[in-house]
C-alpha positions as CSV (number, residue, x, y, z in Angstrom):
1,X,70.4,-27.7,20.6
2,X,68.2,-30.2,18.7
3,X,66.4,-30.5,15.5
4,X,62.6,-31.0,15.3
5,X,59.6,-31.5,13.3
6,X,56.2,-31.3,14.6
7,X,52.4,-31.2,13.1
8,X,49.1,-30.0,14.1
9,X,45.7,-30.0,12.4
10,X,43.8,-26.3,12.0
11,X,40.9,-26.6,10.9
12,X,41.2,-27.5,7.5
13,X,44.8,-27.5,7.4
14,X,47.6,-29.9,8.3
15,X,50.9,-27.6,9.4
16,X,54.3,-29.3,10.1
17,X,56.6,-27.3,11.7
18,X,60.7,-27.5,11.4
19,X,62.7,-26.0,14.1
20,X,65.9,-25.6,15.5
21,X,66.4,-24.5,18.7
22,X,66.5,-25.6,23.0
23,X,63.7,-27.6,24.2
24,X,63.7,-28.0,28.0
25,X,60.6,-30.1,28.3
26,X,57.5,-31.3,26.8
27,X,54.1,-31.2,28.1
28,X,51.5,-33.2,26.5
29,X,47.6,-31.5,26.3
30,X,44.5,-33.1,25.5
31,X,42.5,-31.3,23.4
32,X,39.1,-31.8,21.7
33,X,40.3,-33.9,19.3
34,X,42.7,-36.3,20.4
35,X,46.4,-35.3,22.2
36,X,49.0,-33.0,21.0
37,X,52.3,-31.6,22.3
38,X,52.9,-28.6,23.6
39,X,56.5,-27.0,23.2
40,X,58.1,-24.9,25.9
41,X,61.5,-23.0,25.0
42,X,63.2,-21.0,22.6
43,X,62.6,-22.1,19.1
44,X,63.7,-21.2,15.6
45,X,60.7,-22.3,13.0
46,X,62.6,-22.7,9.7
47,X,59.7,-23.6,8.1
48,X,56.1,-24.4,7.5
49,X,54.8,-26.8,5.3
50,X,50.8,-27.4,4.7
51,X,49.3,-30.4,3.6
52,X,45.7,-31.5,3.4
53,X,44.4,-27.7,2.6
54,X,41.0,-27.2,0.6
55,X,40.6,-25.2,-2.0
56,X,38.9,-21.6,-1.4
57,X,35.1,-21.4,-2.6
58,X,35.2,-18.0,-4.9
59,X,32.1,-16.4,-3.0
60,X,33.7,-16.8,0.7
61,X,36.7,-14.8,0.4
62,X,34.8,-12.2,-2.0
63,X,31.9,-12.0,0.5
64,X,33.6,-11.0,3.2
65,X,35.8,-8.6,0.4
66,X,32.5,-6.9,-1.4
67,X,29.3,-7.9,0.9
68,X,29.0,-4.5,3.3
69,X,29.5,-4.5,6.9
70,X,27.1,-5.2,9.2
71,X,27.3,-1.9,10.4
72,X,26.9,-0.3,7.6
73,X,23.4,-2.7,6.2
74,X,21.8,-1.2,9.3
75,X,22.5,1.8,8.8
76,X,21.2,2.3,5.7
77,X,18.0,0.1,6.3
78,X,17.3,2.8,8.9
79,X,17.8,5.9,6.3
80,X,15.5,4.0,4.4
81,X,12.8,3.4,6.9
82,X,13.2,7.1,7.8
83,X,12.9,8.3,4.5
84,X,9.8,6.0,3.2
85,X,8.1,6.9,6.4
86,X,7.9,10.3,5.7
87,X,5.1,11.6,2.8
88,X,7.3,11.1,-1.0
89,X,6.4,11.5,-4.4
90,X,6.9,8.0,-6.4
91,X,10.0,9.2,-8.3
92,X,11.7,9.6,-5.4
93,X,10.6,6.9,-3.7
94,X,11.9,4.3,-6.5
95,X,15.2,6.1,-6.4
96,X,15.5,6.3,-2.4
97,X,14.6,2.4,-2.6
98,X,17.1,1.4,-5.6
99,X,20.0,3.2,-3.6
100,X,19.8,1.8,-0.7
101,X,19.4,-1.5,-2.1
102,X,22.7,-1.2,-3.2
103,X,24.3,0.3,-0.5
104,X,22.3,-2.7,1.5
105,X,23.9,-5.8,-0.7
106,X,26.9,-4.2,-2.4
107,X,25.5,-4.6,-5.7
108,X,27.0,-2.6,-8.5
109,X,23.5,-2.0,-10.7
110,X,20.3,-1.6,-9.5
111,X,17.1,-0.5,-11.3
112,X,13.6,-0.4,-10.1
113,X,10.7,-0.6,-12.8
114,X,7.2,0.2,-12.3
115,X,4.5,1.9,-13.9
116,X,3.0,5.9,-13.0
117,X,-0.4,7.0,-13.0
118,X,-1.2,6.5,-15.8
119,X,-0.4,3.6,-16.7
120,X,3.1,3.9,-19.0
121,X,6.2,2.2,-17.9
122,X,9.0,3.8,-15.9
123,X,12.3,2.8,-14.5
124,X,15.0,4.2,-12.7
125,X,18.7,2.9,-13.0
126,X,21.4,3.5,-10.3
127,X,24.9,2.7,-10.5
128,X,24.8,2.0,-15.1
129,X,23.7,3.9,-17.6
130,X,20.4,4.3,-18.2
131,X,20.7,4.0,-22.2
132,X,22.5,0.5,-21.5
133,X,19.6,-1.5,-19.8
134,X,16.5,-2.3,-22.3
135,X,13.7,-3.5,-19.9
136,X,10.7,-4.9,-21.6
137,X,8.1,-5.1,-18.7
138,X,4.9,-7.3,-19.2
139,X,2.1,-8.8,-16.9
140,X,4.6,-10.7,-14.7
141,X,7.7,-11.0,-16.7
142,X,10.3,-8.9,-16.6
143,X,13.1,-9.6,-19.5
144,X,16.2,-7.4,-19.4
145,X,17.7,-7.2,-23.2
146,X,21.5,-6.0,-21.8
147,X,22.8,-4.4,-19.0
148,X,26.6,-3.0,-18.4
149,X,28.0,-2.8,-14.8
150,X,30.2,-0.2,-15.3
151,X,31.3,-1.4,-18.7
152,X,31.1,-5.1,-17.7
153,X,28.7,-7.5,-18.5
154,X,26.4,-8.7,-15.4
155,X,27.1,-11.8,-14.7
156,X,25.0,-12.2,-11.2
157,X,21.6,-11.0,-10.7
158,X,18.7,-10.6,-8.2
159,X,15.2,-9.7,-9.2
160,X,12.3,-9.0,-6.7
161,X,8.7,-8.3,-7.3
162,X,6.9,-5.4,-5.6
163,X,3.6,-6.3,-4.4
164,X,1.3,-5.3,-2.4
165,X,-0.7,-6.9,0.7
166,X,-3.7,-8.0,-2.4
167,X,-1.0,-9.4,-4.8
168,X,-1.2,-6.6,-6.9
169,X,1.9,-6.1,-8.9
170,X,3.4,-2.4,-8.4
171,X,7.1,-2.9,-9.9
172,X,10.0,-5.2,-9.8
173,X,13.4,-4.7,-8.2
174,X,16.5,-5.9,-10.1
175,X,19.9,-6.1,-8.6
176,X,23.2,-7.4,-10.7
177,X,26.6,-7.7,-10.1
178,X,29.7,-8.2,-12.7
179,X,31.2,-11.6,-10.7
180,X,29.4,-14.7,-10.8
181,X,27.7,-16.3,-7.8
182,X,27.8,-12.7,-6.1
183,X,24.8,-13.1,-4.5
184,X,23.4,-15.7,-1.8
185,X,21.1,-16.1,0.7
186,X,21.7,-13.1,2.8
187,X,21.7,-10.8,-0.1
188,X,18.3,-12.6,-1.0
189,X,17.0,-11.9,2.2
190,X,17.6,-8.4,2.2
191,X,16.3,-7.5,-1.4
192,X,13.1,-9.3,-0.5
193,X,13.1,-7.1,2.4
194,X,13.9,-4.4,0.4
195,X,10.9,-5.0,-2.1
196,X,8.1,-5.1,0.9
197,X,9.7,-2.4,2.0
198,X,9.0,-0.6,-1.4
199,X,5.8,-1.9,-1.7
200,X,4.5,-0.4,1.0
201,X,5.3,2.7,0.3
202,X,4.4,2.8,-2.9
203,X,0.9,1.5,-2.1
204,X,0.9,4.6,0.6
205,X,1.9,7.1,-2.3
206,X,-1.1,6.1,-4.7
207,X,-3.7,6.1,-1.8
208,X,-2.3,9.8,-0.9
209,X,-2.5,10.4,-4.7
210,X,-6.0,9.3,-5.0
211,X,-7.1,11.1,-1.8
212,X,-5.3,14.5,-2.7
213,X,-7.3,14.1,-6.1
214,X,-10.8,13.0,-4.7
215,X,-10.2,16.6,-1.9
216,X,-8.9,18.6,-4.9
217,X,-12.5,17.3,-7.2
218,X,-14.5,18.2,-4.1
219,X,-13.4,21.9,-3.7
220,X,-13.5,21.9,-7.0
221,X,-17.2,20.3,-6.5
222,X,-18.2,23.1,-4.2
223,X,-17.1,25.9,-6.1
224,X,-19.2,24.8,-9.0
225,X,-22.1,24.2,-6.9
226,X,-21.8,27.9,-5.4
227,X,-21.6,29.4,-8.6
228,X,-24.8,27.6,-9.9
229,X,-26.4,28.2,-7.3
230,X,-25.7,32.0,-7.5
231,X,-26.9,31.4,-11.0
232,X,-29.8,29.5,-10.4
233,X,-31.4,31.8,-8.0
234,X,-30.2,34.7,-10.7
235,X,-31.7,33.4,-13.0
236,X,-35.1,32.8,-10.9
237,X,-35.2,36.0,-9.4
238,X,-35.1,37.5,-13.1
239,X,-38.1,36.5,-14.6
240,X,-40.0,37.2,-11.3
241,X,-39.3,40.5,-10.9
242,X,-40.9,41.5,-14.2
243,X,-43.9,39.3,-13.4
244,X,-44.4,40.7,-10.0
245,X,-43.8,44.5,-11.6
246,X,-46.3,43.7,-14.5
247,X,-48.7,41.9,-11.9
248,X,-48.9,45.4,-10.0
249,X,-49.5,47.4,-13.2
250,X,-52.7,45.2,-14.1
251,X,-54.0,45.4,-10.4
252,X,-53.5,49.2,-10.2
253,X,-55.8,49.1,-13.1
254,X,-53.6,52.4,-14.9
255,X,-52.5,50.8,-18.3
256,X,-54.0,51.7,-21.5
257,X,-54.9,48.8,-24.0
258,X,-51.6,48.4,-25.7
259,X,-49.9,48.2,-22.3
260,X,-52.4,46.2,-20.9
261,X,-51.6,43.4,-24.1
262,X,-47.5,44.4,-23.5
263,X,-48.1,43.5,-19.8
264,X,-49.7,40.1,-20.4
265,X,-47.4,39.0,-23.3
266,X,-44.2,40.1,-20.9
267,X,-45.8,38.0,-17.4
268,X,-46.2,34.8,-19.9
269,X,-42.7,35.2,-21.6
270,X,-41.2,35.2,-18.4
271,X,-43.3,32.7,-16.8
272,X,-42.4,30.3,-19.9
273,X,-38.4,31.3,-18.8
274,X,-39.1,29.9,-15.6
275,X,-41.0,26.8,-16.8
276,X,-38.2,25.9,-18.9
277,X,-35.7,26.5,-16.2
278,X,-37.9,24.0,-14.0
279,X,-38.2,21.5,-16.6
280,X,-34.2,21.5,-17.0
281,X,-33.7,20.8,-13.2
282,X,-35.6,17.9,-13.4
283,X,-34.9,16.8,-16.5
284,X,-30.9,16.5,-15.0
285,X,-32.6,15.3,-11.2
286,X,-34.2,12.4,-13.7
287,X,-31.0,11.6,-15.8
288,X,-29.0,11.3,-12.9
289,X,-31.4,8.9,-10.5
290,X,-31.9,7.2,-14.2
291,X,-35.5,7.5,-14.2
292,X,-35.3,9.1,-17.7
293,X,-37.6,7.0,-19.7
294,X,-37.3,7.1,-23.7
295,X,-40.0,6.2,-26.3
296,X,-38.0,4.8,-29.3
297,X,-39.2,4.1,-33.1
298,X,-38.1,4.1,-36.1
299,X,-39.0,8.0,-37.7
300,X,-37.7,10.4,-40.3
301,X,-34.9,12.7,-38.7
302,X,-35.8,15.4,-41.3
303,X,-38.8,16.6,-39.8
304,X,-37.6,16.7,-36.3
305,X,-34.5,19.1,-37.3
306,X,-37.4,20.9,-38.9
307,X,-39.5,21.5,-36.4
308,X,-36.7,22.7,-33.7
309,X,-35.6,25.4,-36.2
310,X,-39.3,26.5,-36.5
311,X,-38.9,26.4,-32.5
312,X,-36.0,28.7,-32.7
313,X,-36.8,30.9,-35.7
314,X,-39.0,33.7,-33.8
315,X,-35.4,34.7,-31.6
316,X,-33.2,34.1,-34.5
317,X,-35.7,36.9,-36.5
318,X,-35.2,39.5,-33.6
319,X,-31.3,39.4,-34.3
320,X,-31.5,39.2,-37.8
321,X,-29.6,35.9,-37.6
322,X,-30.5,33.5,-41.0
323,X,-30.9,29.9,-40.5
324,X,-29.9,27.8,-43.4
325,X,-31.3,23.9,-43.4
326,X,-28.5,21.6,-46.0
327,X,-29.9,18.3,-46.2
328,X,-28.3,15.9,-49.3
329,X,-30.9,13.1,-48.5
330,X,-34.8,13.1,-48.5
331,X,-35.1,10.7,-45.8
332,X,-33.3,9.6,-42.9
333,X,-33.9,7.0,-40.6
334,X,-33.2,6.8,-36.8
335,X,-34.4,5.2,-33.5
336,X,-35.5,8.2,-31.3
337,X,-37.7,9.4,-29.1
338,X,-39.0,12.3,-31.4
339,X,-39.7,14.6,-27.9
340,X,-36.2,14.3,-26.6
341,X,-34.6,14.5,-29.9
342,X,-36.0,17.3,-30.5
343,X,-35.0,18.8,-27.7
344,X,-31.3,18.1,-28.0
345,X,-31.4,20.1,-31.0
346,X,-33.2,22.7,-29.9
347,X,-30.9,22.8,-27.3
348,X,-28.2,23.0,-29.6
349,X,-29.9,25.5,-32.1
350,X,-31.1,28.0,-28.9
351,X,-27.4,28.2,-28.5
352,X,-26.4,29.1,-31.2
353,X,-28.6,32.1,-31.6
354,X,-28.1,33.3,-28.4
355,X,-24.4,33.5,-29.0
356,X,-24.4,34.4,-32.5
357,X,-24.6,38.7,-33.0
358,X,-26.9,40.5,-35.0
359,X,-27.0,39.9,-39.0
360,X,-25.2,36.4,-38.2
361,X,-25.6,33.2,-39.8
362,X,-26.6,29.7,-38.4
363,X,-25.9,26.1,-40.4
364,X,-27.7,23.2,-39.9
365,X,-26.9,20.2,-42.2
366,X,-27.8,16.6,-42.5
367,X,-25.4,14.2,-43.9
368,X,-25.1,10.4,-44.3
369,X,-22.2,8.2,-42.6
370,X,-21.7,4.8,-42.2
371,X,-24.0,2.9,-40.3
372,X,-25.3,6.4,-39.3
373,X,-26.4,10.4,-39.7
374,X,-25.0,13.7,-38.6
375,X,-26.7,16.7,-37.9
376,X,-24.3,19.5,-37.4
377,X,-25.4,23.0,-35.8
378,X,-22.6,25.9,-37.1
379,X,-22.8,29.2,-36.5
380,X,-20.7,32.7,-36.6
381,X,-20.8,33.2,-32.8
382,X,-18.4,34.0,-30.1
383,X,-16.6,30.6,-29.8
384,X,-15.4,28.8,-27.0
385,X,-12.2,29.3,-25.3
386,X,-9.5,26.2,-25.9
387,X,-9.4,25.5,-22.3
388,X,-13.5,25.1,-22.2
389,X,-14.1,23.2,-24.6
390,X,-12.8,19.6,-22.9
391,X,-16.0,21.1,-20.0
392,X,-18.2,22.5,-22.2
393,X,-20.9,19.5,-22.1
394,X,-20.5,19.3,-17.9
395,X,-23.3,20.1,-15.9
396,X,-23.4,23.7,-13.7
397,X,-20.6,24.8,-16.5
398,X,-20.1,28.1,-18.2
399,X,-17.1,29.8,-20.0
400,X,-19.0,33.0,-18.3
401,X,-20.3,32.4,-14.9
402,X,-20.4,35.9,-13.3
403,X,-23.6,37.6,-12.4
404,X,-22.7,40.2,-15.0
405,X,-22.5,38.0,-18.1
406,X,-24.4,38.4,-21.3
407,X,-26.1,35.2,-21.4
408,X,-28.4,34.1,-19.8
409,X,-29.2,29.9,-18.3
410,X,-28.0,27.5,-16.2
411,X,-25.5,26.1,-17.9
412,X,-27.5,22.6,-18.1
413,X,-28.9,22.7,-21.9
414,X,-25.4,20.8,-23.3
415,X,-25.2,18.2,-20.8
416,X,-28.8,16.8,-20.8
417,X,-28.2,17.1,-24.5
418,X,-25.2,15.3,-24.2
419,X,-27.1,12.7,-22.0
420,X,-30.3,12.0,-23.9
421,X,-27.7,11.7,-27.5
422,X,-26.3,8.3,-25.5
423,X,-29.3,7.3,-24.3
424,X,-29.9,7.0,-28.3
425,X,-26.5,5.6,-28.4
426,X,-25.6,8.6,-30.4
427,X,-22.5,11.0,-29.8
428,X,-22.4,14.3,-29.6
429,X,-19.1,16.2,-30.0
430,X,-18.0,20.3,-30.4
431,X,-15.7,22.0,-32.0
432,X,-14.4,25.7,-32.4
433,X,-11.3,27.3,-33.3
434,X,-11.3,29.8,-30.6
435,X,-12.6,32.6,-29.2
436,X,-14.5,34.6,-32.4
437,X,-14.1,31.8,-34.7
438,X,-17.6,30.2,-34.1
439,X,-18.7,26.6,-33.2
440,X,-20.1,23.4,-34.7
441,X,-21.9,20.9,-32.4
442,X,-22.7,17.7,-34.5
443,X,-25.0,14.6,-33.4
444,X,-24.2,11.8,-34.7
445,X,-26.7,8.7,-34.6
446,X,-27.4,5.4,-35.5
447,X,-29.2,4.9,-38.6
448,X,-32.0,2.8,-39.4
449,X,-33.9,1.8,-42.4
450,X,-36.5,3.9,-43.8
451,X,-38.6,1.1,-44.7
452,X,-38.8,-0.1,-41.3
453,X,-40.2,3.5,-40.1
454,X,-43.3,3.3,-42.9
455,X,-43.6,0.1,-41.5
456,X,-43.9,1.1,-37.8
457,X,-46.2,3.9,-38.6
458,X,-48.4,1.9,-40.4
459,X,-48.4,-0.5,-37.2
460,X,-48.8,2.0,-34.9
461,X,-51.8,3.3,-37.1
462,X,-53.2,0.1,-37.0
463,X,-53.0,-0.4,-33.4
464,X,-54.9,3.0,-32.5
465,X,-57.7,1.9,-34.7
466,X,-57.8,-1.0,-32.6
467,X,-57.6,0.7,-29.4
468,X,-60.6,3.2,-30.9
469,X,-64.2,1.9,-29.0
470,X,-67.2,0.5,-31.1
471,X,-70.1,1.2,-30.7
472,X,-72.9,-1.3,-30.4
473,X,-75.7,-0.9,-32.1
């Protein structure tokens, strides 16, 4: 029986051992680092006493504590692969992404920020309140105000950006943790991954978005151009019939005088239908290729307004429909092209009495605003529907687009008017209440100074005197 002490190094630690007990032999053993002892026999340790020992770091013990197993970190990188590689809408997509980011590092809070569609900023919290983060998200900084990990302050954080192949910014990741130093270079690792991860599929969503929109505008494309096109050649055929009717009447050679005169007056009204019908085709087949050409100066508005309701007044008469003119100043000046303003307002006017019933009333005024006029068409007529209205100055557009409908056109009247008013750099705008509450389409354009229109006029008179040849004598 003997009493002993011995020592050896591990590691980090220096351990002395007391024992009591029967040592047949020793056997020394050479090890890496120098020679020790090896003991054979039955011992007693008493006691252990360590000298030499370093202290802990706090993130070693409480990585291998909170950091998830290996295991586990694939496995959810490979739910997440699986899920972002299947077609997602972006609000789950941020949440499948913020989740298994913290399943991935063992973070306690995560929240992924980014902007929708249209352009407003979102975020989506997982793991804390939503109420307790305040995110204020700007070009490339992302400040967060507070933010509670389960009731206690975050003391460790991680943010990421989200962008894509182009540098485009589509979000930020943010990861936090109540301990400090929680996160190190693994855990970095990993969110970055994370982020391109996110980014990705983000970039996927929008370019699914945008082509799910640009197939939904071209079916929507093609219906339109069916139905104008089943109005167009509607609208052709209409006018031709009574020509080609009236055309065999003459040639028979069976009408009386009066019919004879009926006959004519009938071929050239409808011939004028179709002229007008021709001229709106190209007039849109022009503003489109931008081969529209407009002859501005400096004239009077006043006469212009005139002169389209002279234009309209014959049909307005035939309905019974008075045309009031309100005009609170004697002269108005505008840069136009006199033609195509005119034009627009006939346009407008037209409209008016063609959807205005019998005994009706129609309201055109003039009136000054700054740095500009208005001239506003109201009448008493049918109205447009709510839901028109935003479409009620597209091309190939009706609120009635049946083969049965009441009115007759193309649907193409508001839009070139719409068109030649911003060519003027003008605005045109409607408004209606609804359906039986009438409408009131105003122009509004810029104004210029009356003097400077006498001015051009007399210039322009001056110039065709010039152009006028002499005679030599």
């Amino acid at each position: 029986m003997r009493l002993w002490v011995t020592r050896r190094r591990i590691g980090a630690l220096l351990v002395f051992a007391l024992g009591v007990g029967v040592l047949p032999g020793l056997a020394p053993a050479a090890g890496s680092k120098g020679t020790f002892l090896l003991l054979f026999g039955t011992v007693m340790v008493t006691g252990i006493l360590l000298v030499g020992a370093r202290p802990v770091q706090p993130g070693v013990a409480r990585d291998a504590e909170t950091t998830p197993p290996l295991d586990r970190q694939l496995e959810a990188l490979h739910q997440l692969g699986l899920s972002l590689s299947a077609p997602i809408v972006v609000e789950e997509l941020v949440k499948t992404v913020t989740d298994a980011g913290l399943a991935i590092t063992g973070a306690r809070v995560g929240a992924f920020l980014y902007r929708d569609a249209f352009g407003s900023q979102r975020q989506y919290v997982s793991g804390a309140d939503p109420e307790s983060i305040a995110v204020v998200l700007r070009d490339d900084v992302v400040a967060f105000k507070s933010l509670a990990c389960g009731g206690q302050p975050t003391r460790s954080y991680r943010a990421a950006p989200v962008c894509t192949r182009t540098g485009e910014r589509l979000g930020d990741l943010f990861f936090g943790h109540p301990e400090p130093a929680f996160f190190g270079e693994p855990q970095d690792r990993l969110i970055k991954g994370v982020a391109v991860h996110a980014a990705i599929s983000l970039d996927n969503a929008r370019q699914r978005h945008a082509a799910q929109q640009a197939l939904a505008a071209a079916e929507a494309a093609n219906v339109v151009k069916d139905e104008f096109l089943a109005t167009l050649s509607h609208e052709l055929r209409t006018p031709l019939t009574a020509i080609v009717g009236w055309a065999h009447l003459l040639q028979q050679g069976r009408l009386s005088c009066g019919e004879t005169t009926r006959a004519m007056n009938a071929i050239i009204q409808n011939a004028s239908a179709q002229k007008q019908l021709i001229d709106e085709l190209l007039d849109v087949s022009r503003l489109v290729k931008g081969k529209l050409q407009l002859e501005l100066r400096p004239i009077d508005i006043t006469p212009v307004v005139k002169a389209a309701i002279e234009t309209v007044t014959p049909l307005a008469d035939a309905k019974s429909v008075r045309i009031q003119l309100v005009q609170n100043l004697s002269e108005v000046g505008v840069m136009a092209d006199p033609k195509r303003l005119q034009q627009v307002l006939w346009n407008l006017l037209s409209n008016a009495v063609k959807f205005t019933p019998r005994r009706g009333r129609i309201r055109v005024s003039i009136e000054p605003v700054r740095a500009g006029v208005e001239v506003a068409v109201s009448d008493t007529g049918l109205g447009i529907e709510a839901t028109f209205l935003p479409r009620v100055f597209d091309r190939f557009t009706q609120s009635d687009s049946s083969s049965t409908r009441s009115a007759q056109g193309l649907g193409l009247g508001l839009a070139i008017a719409r068109q030649l008013v911003e060519l003027h750099r003008g605005d045109i705008r409607a408004e209606s209440p609804g359906v039986g509450g009438g409408s009131t389409f105003t122009v509004t354009l810029p104004c210029t100074s009356i003097t400077s229109v006498c001015r051009t006029s007399r210039r322009l008179d001056n110039e065709a005197e010039r152009r006028e040849p002499s005679i030599a004598t």
